[in-house]
C-alpha positions as CSV (number, residue, x, y, z in Angstrom):
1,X,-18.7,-18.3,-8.3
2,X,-15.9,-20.4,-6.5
3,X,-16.7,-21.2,-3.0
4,X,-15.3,-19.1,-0.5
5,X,-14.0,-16.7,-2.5
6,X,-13.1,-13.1,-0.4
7,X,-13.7,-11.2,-3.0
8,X,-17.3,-12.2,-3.8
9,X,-18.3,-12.9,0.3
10,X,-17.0,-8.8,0.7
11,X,-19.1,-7.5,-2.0
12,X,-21.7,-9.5,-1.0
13,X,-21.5,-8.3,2.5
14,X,-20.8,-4.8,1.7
15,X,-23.3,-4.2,-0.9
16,X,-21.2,-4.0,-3.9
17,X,-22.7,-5.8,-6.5
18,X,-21.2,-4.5,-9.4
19,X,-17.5,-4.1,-8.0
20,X,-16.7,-7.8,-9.6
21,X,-17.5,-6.9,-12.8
22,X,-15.6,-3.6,-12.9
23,X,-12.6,-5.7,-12.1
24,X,-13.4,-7.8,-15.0
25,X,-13.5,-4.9,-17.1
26,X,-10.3,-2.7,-15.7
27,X,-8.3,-6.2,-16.3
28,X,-9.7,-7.4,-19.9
29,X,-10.7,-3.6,-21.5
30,X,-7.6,-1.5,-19.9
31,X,-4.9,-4.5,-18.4
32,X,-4.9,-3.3,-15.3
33,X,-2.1,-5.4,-13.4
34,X,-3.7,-7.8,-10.7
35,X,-1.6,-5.5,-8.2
36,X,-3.5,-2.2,-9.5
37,X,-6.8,-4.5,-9.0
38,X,-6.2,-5.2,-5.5
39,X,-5.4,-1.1,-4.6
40,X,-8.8,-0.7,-6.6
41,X,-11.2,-3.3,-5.1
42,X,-9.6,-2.4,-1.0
43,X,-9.7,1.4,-1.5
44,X,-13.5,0.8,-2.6
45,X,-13.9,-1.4,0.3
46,X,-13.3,1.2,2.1
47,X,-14.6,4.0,0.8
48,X,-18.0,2.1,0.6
49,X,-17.1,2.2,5.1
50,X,-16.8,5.4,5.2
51,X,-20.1,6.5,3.1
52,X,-22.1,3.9,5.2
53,X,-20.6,5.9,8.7
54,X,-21.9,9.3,6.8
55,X,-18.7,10.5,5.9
56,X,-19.0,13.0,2.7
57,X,-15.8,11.7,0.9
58,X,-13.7,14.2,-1.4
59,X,-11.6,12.9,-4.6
60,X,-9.0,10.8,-3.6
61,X,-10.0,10.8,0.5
62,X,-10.3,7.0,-0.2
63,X,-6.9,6.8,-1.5
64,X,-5.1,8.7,0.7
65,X,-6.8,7.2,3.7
66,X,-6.2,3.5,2.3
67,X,-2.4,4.6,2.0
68,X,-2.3,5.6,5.5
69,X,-3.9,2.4,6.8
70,X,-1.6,0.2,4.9
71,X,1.3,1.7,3.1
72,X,4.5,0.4,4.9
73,X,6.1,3.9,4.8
74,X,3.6,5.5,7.0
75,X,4.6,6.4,10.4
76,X,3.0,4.5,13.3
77,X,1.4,7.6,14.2
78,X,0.2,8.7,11.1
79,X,-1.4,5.2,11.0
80,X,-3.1,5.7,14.2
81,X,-4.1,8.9,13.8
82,X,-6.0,7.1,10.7
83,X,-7.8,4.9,12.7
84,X,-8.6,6.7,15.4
85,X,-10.2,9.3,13.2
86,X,-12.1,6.8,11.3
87,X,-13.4,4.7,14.4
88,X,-14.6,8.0,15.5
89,X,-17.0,8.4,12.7
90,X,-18.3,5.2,13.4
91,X,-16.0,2.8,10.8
92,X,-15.1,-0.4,12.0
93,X,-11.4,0.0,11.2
94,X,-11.0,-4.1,11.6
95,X,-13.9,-5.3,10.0
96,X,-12.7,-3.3,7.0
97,X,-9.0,-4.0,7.2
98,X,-9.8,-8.0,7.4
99,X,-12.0,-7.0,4.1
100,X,-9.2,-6.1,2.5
101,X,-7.6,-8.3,0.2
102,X,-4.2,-9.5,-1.7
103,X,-3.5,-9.6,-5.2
104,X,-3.1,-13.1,-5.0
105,X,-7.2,-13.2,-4.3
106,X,-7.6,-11.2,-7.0
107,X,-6.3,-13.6,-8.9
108,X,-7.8,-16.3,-7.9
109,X,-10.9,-15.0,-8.2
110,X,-10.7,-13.8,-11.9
111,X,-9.4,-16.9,-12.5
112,X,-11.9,-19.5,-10.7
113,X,-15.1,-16.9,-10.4
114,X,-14.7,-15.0,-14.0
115,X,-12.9,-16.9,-16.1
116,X,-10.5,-14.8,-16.7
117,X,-7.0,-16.0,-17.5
118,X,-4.4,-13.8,-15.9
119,X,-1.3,-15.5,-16.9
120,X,2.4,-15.0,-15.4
121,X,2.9,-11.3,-14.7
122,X,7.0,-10.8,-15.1
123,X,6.9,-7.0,-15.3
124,X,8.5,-4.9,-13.1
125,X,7.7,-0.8,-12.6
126,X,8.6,1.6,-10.4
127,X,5.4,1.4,-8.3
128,X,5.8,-2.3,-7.8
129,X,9.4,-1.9,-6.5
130,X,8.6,0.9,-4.3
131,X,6.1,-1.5,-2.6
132,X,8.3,-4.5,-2.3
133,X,11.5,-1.9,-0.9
134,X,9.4,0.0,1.6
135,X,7.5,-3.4,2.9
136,X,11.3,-4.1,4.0
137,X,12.0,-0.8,5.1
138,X,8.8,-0.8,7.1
139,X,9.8,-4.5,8.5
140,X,13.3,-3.0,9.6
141,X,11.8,-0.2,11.4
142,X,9.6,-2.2,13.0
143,X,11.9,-5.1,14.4
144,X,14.6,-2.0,15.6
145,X,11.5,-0.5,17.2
146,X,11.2,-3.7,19.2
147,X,14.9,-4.3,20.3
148,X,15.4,-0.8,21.3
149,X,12.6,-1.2,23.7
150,X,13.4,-5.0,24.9
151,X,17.0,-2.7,25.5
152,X,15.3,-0.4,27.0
153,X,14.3,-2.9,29.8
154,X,18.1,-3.4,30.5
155,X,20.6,-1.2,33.2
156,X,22.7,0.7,31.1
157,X,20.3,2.0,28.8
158,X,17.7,4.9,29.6
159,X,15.3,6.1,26.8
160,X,12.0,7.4,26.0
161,X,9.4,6.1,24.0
162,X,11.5,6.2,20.6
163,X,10.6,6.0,17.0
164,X,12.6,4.5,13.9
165,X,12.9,5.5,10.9
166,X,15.1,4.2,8.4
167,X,15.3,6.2,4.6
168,X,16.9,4.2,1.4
169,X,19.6,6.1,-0.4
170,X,20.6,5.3,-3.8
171,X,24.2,6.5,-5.8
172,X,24.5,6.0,-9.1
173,X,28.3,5.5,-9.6
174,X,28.2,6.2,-13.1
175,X,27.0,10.6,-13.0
176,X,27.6,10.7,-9.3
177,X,23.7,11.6,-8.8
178,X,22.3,10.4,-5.4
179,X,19.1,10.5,-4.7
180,X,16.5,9.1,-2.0
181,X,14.8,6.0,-3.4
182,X,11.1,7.6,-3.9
183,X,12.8,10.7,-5.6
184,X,14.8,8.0,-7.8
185,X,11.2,6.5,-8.5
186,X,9.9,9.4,-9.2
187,X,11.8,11.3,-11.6
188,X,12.3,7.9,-13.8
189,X,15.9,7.7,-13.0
190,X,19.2,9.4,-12.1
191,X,21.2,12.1,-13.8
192,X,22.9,9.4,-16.6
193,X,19.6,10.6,-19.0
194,X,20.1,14.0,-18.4
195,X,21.8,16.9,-20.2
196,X,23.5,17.9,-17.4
197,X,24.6,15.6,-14.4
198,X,25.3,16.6,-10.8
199,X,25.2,15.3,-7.3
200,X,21.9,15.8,-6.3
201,X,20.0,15.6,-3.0
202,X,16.1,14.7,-2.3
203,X,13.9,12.9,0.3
């Protein structure tokens, strides 16, 4: 293996021995995209946490609880909720969340530890736009978050403890169909594949 490579120091650590070679195997057997692999490897990360604390996981707990701690269209308190839950078993919420990795070190480490060649991913799917659209949703929220409150500090301007948040609207000019961005993800499009066309509303 390559030295100092995450991905082999967190298995090591964490007691999961054969987790490198399953991502070998999801990438070379079923193509699994590097970005799939990271979701993979950091929601075993963390389930293997929670197991260790003596939490009896159900299907998809992992999942859902990964999404929470790092999906950038969580609310802050759903997110804290999260980890307050979890540090109350017993999981170090940090030390797992600095375990997590990128799909950039996923990468790397088929590449340098496996010998894997991953080539130049150009695809695009719903799910990866999603990602890349709500990380700069969540961003926004974050930054108007902060100048509310720094306005907050000023004369003028009296408010409670306030929380943002911003939603992503999408028209399609051509049926007339608008639709919030996850149900435009979702359903695989607007209304211009349909039999039928009409404005249409959605979270």
């Amino acid at each position: 293996m390559a030295d100092g490579c995450k991905v082999e120091r967190v298995c090591e650590h964490r007691g999961l021995s054969t987790l490198p070679e399953r991502l070998v195997e999801r990438r070379t057997e079923a193509d699994a995209s590097l970005r799939a692999l990271e979701r993979f490897f950091n929601r075993t990360v963390l389930a293997s946490a929670m197991r260790a604390a003596g939490i009896e996981l159900v299907d998809g707990e992992a999942a859902n609880v990964h999404r929470l701690l790092t999906a950038d269209d969580v609310s802050h308190a759903a997110r804290t909720e999260a980890r307050d839950r979890l540090a109350r078993a017993g999981v170090d919420v940090d030390a797992v969340t600095d375990d997590f990795v990128t799909y950039g070190t996923i990468r790397t480490h088929l590449r340098e530890c496996e010998g894997v060649e991953t080539g130049r991913e150009t695809t695009v799917d719903a799910e990866t736009v999603r990602d890349t659209v709500f990380k700069l949703i969540g961003r926004s929220e974050t930054v108007t978050e902060r100048e509310l409150s720094r306005l907050a500090t000023t004369e003028g301007f009296d408010t409670g403890e306030l929380s943002v948040s911003l939603t992503a609207r999408v028209a399609c000019e051509t049926c007339g169909d608008e639709y919030g961005l996850r149900r435009l993800l979702e359903r695989g499009g607007c209304g211009c594949g349909d039999t039928e066309s009409g404005p249409r509303d959605g979270p």
